[in-house]
mmCIF file of the C-alpha atoms, coordinates in Angstrom:
data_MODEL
# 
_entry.id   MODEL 
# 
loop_
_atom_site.group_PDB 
_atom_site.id 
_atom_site.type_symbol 
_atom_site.label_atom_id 
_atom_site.label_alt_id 
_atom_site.label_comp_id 
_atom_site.label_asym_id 
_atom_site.label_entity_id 
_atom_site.label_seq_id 
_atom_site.pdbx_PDB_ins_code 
_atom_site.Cartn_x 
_atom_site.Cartn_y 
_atom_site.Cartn_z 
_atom_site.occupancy 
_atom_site.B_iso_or_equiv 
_atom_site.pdbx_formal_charge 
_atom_site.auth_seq_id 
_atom_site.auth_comp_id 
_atom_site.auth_asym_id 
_atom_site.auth_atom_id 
_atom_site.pdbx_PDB_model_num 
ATOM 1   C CA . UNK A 1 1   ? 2.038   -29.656 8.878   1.00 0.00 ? 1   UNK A CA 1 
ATOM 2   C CA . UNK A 1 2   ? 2.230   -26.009 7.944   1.00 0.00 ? 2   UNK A CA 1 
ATOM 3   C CA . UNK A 1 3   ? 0.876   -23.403 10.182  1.00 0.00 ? 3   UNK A CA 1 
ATOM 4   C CA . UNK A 1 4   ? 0.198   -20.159 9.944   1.00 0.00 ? 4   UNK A CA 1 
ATOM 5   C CA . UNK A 1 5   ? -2.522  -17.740 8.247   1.00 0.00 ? 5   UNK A CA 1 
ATOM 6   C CA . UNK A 1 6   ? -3.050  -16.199 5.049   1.00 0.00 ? 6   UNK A CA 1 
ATOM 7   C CA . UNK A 1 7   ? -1.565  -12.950 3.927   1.00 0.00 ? 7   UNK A CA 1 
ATOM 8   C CA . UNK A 1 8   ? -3.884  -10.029 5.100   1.00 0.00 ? 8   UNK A CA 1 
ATOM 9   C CA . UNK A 1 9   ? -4.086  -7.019  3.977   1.00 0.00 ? 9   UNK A CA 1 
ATOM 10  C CA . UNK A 1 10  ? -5.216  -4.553  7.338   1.00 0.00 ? 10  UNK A CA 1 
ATOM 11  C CA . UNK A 1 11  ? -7.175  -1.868  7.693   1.00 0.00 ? 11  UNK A CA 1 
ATOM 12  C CA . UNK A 1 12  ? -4.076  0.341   8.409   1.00 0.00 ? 12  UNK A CA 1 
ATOM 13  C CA . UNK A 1 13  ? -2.616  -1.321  5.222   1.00 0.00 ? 13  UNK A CA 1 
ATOM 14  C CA . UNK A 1 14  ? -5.790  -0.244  3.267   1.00 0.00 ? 14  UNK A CA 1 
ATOM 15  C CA . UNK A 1 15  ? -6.080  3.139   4.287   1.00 0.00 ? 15  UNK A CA 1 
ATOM 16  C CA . UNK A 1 16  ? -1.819  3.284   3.691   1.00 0.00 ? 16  UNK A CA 1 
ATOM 17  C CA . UNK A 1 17  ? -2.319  2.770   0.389   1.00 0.00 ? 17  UNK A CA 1 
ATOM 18  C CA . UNK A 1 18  ? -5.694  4.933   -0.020  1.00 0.00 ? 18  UNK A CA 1 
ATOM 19  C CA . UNK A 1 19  ? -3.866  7.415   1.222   1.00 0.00 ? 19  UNK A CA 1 
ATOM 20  C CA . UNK A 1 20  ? -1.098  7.692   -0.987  1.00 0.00 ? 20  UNK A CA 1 
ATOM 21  C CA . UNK A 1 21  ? -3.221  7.091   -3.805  1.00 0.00 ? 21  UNK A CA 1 
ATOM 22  C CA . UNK A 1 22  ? -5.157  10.207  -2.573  1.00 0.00 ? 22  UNK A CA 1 
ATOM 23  C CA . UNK A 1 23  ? -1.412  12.016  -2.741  1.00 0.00 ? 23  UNK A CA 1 
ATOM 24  C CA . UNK A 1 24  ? -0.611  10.538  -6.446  1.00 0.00 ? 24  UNK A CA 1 
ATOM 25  C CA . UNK A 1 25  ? -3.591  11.932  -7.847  1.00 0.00 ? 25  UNK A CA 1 
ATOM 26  C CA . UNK A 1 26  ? -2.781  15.515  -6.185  1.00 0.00 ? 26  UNK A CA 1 
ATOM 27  C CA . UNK A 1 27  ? 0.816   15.237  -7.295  1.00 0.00 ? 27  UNK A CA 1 
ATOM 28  C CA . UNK A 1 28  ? 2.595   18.611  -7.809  1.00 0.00 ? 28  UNK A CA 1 
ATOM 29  C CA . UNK A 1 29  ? -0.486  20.707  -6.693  1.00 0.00 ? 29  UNK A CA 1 
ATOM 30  C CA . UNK A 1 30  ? 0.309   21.401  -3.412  1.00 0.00 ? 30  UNK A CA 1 
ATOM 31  C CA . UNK A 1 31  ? -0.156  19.643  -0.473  1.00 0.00 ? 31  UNK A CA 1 
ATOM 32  C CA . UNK A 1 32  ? -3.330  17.950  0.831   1.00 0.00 ? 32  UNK A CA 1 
ATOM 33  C CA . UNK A 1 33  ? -5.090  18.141  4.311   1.00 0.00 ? 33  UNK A CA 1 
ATOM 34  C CA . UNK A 1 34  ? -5.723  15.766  6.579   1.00 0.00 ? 34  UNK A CA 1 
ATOM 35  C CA . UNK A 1 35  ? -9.413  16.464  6.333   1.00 0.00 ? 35  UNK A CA 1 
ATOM 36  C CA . UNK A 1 36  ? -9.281  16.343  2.896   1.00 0.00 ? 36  UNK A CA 1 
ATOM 37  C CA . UNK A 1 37  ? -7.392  13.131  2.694   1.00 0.00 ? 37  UNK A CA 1 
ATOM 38  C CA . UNK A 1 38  ? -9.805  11.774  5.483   1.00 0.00 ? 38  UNK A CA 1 
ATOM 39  C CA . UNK A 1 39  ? -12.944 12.509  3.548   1.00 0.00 ? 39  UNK A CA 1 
ATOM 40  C CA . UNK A 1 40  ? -11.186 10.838  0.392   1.00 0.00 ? 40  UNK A CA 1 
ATOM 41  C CA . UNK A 1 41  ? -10.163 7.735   1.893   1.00 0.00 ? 41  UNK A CA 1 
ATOM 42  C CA . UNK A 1 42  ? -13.334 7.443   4.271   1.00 0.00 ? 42  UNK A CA 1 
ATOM 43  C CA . UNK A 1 43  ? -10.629 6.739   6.570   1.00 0.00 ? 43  UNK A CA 1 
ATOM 44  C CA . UNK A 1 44  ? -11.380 7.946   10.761  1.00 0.00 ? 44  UNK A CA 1 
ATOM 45  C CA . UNK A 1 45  ? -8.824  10.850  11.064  1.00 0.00 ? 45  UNK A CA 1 
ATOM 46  C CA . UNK A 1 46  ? -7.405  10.170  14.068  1.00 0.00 ? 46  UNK A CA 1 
ATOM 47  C CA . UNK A 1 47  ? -6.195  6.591   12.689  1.00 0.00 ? 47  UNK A CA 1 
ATOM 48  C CA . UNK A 1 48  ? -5.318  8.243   9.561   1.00 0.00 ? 48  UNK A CA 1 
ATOM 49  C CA . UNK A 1 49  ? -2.997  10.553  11.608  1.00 0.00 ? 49  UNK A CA 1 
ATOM 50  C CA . UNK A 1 50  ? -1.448  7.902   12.862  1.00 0.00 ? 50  UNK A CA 1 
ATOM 51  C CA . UNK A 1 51  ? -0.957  6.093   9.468   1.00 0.00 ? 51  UNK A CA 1 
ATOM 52  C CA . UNK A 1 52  ? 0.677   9.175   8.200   1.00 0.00 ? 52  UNK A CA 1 
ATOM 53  C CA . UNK A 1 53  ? 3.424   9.693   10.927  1.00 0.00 ? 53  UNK A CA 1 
ATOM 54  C CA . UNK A 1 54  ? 3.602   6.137   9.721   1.00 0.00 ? 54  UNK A CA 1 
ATOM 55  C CA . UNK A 1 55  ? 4.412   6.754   5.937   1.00 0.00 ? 55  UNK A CA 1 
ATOM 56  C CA . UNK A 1 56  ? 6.586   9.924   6.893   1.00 0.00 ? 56  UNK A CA 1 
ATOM 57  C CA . UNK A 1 57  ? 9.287   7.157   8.837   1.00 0.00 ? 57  UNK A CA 1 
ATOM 58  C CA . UNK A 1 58  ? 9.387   5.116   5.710   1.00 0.00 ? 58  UNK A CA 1 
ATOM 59  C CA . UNK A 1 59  ? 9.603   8.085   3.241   1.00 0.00 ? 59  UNK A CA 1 
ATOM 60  C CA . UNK A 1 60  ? 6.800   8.098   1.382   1.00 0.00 ? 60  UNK A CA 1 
ATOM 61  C CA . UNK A 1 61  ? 5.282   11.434  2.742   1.00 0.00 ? 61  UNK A CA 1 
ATOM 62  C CA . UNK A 1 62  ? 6.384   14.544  4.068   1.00 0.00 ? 62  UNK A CA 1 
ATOM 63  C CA . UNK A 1 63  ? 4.218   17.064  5.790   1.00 0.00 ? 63  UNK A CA 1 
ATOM 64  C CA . UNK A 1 64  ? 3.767   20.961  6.555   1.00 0.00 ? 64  UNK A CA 1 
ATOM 65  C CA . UNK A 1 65  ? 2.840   22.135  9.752   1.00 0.00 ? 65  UNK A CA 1 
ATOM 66  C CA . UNK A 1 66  ? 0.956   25.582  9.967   1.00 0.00 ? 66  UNK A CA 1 
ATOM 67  C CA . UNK A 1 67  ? -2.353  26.828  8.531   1.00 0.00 ? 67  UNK A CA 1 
ATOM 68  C CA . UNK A 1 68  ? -1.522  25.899  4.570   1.00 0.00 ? 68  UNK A CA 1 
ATOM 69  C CA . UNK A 1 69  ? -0.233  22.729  6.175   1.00 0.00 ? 69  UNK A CA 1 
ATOM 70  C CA . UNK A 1 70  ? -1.328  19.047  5.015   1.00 0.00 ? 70  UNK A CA 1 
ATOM 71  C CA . UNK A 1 71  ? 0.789   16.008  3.421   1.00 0.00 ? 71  UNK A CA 1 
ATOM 72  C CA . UNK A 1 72  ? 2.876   15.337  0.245   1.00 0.00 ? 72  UNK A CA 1 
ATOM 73  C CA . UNK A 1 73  ? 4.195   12.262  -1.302  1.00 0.00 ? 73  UNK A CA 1 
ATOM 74  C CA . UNK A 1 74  ? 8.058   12.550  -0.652  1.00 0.00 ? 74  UNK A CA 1 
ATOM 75  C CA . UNK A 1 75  ? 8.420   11.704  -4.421  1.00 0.00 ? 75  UNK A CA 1 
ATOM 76  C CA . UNK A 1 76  ? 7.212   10.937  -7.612  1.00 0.00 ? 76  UNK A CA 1 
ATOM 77  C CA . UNK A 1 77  ? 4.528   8.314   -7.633  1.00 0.00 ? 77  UNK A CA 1 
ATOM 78  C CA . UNK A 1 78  ? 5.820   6.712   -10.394 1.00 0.00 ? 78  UNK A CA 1 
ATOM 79  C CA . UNK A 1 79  ? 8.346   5.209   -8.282  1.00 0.00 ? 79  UNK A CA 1 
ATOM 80  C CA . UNK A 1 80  ? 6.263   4.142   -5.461  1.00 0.00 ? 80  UNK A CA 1 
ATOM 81  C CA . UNK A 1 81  ? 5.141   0.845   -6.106  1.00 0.00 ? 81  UNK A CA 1 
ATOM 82  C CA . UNK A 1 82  ? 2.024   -0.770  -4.239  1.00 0.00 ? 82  UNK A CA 1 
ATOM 83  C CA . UNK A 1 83  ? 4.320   -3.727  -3.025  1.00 0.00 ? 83  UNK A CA 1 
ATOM 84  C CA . UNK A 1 84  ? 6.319   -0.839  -1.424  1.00 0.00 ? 84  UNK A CA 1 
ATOM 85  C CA . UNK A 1 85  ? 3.567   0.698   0.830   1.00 0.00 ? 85  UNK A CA 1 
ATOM 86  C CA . UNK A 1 86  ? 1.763   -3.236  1.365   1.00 0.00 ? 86  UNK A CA 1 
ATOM 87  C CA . UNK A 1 87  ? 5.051   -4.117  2.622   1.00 0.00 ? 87  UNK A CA 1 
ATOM 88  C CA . UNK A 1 88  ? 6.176   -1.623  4.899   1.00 0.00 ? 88  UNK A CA 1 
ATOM 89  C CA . UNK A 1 89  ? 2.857   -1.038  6.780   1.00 0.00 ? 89  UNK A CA 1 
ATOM 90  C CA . UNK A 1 90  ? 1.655   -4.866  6.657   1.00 0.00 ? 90  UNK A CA 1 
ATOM 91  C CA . UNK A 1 91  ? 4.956   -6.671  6.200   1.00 0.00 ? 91  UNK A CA 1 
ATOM 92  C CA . UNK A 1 92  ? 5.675   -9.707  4.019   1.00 0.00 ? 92  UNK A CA 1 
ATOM 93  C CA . UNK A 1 93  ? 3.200   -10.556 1.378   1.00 0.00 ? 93  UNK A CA 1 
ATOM 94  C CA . UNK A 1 94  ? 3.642   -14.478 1.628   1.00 0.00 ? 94  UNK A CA 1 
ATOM 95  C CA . UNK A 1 95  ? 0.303   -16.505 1.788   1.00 0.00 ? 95  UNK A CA 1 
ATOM 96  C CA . UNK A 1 96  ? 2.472   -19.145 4.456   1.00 0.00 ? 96  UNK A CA 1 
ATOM 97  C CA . UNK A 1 97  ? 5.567   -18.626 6.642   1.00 0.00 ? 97  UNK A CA 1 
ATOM 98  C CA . UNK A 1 98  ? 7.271   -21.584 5.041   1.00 0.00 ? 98  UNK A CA 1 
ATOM 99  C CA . UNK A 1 99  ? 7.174   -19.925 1.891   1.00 0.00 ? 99  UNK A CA 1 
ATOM 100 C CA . UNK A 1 100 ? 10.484  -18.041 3.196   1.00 0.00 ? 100 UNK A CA 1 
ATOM 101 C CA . UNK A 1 101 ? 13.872  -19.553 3.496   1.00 0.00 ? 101 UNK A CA 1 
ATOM 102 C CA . UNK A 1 102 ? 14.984  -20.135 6.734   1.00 0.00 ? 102 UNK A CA 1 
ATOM 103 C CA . UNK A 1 103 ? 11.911  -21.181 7.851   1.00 0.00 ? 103 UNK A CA 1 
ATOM 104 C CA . UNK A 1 104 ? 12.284  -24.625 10.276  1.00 0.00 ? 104 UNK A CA 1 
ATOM 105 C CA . UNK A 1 105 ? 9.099   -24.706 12.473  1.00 0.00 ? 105 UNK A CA 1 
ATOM 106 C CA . UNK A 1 106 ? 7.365   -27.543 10.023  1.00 0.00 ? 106 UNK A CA 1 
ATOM 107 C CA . UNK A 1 107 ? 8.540   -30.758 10.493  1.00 0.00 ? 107 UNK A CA 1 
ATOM 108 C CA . UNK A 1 108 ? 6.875   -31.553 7.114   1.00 0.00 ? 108 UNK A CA 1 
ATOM 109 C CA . UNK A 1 109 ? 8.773   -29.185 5.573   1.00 0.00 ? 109 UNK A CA 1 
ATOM 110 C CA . UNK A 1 110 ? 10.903  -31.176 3.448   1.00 0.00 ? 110 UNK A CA 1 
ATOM 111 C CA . UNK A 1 111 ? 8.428   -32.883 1.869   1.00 0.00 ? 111 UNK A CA 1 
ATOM 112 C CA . UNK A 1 112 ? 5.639   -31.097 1.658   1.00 0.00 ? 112 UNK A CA 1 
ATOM 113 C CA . UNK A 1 113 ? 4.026   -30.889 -1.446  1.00 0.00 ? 113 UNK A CA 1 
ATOM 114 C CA . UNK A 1 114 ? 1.796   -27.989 -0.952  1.00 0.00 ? 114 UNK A CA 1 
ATOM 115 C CA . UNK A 1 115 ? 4.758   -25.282 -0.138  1.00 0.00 ? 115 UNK A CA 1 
ATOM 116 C CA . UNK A 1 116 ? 5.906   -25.387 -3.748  1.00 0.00 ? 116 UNK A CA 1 
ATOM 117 C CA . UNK A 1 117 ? 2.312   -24.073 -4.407  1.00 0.00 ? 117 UNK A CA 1 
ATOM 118 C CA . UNK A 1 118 ? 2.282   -21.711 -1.386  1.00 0.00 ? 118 UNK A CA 1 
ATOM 119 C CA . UNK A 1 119 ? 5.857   -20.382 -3.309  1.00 0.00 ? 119 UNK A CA 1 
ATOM 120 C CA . UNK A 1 120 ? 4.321   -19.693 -6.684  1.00 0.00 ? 120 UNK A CA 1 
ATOM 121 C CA . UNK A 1 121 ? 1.470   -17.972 -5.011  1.00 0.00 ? 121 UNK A CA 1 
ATOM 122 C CA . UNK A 1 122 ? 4.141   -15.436 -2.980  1.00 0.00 ? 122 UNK A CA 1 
ATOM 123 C CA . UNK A 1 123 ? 6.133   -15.098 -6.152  1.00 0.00 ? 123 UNK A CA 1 
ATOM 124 C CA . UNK A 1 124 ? 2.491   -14.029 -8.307  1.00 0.00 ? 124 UNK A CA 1 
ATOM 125 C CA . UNK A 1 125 ? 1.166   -11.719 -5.876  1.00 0.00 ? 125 UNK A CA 1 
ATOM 126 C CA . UNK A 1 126 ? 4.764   -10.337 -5.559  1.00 0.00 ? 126 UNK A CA 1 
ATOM 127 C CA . UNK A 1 127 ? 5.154   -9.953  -9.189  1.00 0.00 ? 127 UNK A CA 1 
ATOM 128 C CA . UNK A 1 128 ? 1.844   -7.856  -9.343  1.00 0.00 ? 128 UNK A CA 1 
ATOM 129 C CA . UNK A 1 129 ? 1.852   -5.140  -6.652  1.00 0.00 ? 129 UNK A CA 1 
ATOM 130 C CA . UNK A 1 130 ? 5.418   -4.993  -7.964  1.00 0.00 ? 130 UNK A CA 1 
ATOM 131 C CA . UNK A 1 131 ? 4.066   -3.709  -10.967 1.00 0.00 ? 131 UNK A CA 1 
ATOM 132 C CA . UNK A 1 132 ? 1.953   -1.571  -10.405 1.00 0.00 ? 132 UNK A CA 1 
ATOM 133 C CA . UNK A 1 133 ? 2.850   2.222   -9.173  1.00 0.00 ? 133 UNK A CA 1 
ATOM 134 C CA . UNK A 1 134 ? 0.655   4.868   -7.807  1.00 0.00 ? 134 UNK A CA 1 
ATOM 135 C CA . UNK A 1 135 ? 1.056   7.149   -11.287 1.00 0.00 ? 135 UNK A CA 1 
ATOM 136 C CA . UNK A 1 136 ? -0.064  4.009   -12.950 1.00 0.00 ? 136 UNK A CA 1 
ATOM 137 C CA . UNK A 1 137 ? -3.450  3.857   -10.543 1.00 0.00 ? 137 UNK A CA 1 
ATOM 138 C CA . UNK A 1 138 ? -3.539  7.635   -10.288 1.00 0.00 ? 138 UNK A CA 1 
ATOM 139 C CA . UNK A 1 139 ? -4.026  8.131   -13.936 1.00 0.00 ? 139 UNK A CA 1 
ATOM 140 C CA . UNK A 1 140 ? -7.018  5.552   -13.674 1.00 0.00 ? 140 UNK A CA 1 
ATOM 141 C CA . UNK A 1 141 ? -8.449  7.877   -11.586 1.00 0.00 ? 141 UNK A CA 1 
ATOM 142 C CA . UNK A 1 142 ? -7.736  11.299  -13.526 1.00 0.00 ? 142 UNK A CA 1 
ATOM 143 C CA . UNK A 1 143 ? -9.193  9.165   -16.764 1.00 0.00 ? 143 UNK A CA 1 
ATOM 144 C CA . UNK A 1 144 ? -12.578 8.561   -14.774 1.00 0.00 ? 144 UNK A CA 1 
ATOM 145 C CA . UNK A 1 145 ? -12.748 11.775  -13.624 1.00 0.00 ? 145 UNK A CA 1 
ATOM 146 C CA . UNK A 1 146 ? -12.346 13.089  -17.251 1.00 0.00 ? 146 UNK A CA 1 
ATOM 147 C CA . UNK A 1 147 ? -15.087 10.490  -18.414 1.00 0.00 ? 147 UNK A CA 1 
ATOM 148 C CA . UNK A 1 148 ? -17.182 11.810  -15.518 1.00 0.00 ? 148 UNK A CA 1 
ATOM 149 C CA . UNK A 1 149 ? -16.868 15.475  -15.964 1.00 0.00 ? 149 UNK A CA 1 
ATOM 150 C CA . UNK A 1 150 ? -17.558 15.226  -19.848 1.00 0.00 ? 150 UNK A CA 1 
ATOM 151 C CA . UNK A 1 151 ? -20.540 13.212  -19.395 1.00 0.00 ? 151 UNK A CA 1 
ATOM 152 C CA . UNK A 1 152 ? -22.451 16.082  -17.090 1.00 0.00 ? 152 UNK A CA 1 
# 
């Protein structure tokens, strides 16, 4: 038998991607503080500090120090993915371990029926936050905002 948990998205991984969402939408205007980005993520700051250093070692942001300091996505958010941000904060998106290959700690493993399943769900949730960019969910945003502020 198969062990192992389902994939989980954390906290950290959640706030990661709230984060640079945050930085999407504020694309090209400057940079954005960490109270600022704190307040729009409902993140705790300190956490959301360390999230950030976080996202600067994989590329995805850049900061500036000083009193017009704050963060920056690194670059355009149309070629940040969501899979891209999942996976390098949370790791793997695979619902199983024996979803990958290589994998030898089931002794069922050859004929289980259940890891073809297991497969097609990794390959489905792959193929989705693969899709999707943070331009494509930033513009969702800008387009409620619009619907918002012609509404008042």
């Amino acid at each position: 038998m198969c062990s192992g948990g389902w994939m989980r998205i954390t906290y950290k991984g959640d706030y990661a991607m709230k984060a640079v969402l945050q930085l999407a939408v504020s694309y090209n205007k400057g940079v954005v503080t960490i109270h600022d980005l704190a307040a729009r993520t409902k993140a705790p700051k300190k956490f959301l500090e360390q999230i950030l250093l976080e996202l600067k070692k994989g590329g995805f942001v850049e900061s500036r120090r000083g009193k017009i300091g704050g963060y920056a996505l690194t670059k355009s958010p149309a070629s940040i993915r969501v899979g891209d941000v999942i996976q390098f904060v949370d790791g793997p998106i695979e619902p199983i371990p024996c979803v990958n290959e290589g994998y030898a700690e089931c002794e069922d493993l050859q004929t289980c029926l259940f890891r073809g399943i297991w497969k097609q769900v990794a390959k489905a949730t792959l193929d989705i936050v693969n899709n999707v960019t943070f331009d494509d969910l930033a513009k969702k945003i800008r387009s409620q905002e619009e619907v918002i502020s012609y509404s008042i």
